[in-house]
Structures are given as C-alpha cells and as structure tokens.
N, C-alpha and C positions, 0 to 999 in steps of 0.2 A: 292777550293784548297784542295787537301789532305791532309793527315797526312803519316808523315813517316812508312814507313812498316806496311801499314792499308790496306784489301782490298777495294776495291770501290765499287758502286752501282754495278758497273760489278763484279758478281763472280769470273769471270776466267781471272781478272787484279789485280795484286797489285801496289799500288801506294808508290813509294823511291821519298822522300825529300830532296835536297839537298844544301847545301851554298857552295860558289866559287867565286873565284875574279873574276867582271866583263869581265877583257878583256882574259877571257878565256872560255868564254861560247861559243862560236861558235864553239873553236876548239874541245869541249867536245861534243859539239852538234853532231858533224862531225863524232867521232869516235865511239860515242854510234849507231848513224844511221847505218852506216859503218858496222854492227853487225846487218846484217840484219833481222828483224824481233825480235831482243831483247829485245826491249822498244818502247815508241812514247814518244817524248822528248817533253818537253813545259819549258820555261821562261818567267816569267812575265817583260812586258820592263823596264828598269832601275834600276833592284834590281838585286844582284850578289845571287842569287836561280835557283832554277831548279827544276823538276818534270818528273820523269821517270814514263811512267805506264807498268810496266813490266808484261807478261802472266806469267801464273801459270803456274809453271814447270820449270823455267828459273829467279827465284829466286835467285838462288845459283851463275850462270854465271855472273846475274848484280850486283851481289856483289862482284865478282872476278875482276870483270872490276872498279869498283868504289875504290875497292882498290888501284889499279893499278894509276888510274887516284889522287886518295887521295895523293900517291906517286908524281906524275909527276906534277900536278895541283894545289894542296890544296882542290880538293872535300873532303867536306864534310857532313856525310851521317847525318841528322838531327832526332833527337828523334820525339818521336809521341808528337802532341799539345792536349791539350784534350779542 
C-alpha cells in the first residue's frame, strides 16, 4: 500500500491516498479512469479507501479532480502514514 502523496518504487509515479464512502467507489473509479491516462485507480475490497498512482507531471490535474470529487462525493485525500 502507499502513502499519501509519497513517490513509489517507480520514480515517475506518485501515489494519492484516499478515504470515501463505500457506495461510491466505482462511480469515482469511473471518472478518474474516464481522465484518460491520469491515474491507475486500485481499492482494496471492503474498505471505503482508494489508491490513485498518478505520473509525474499530472500531479496538479489529480488534485484538481479530487477536489472536485471531495465536493461531489466526500473524497478524501489522506495524510502520509509513516
């Protein structure tokens, strides 16, 4: 699992953490995808979390949309765990 706004083994991926009411993962799933090439989205099953691994350089956009989504959904972007 990641940490919020941590890079990953891959340099040129950052990994966004996120918490959301269960019965709204899919449609979040849906619109993040939808944003072609923005992220690669993962859920672990039965826990209302999320894991965006967003390229570098497009940082800024996934946070624009999680905004957004924060607004419409309840995403929310989760601090780093150490």
């Amino acid at each position: 699992m990641c940490h919020a706004m941590e890079f990953t083994e891959d340099p040129g991926c950052l990994c966004l953490r996120f918490r959301l009411p269960k019965e709204q993962i899919k449609y979040v799933k849906w619109i993040v995808e939808a944003h072609d090439g923005l992220a690669v989205v993962s859920s672990p099953r039965g826990r209302g979390e999320m894991e965006w691994m967003v390229p570098v350089g497009l940082e800024e956009e996934a946070l624009v949309l999680a905004a957004a989504l924060r607004d419409e959904v309840g995403l929310e972007l989760l601090p780093p765990s150490d």
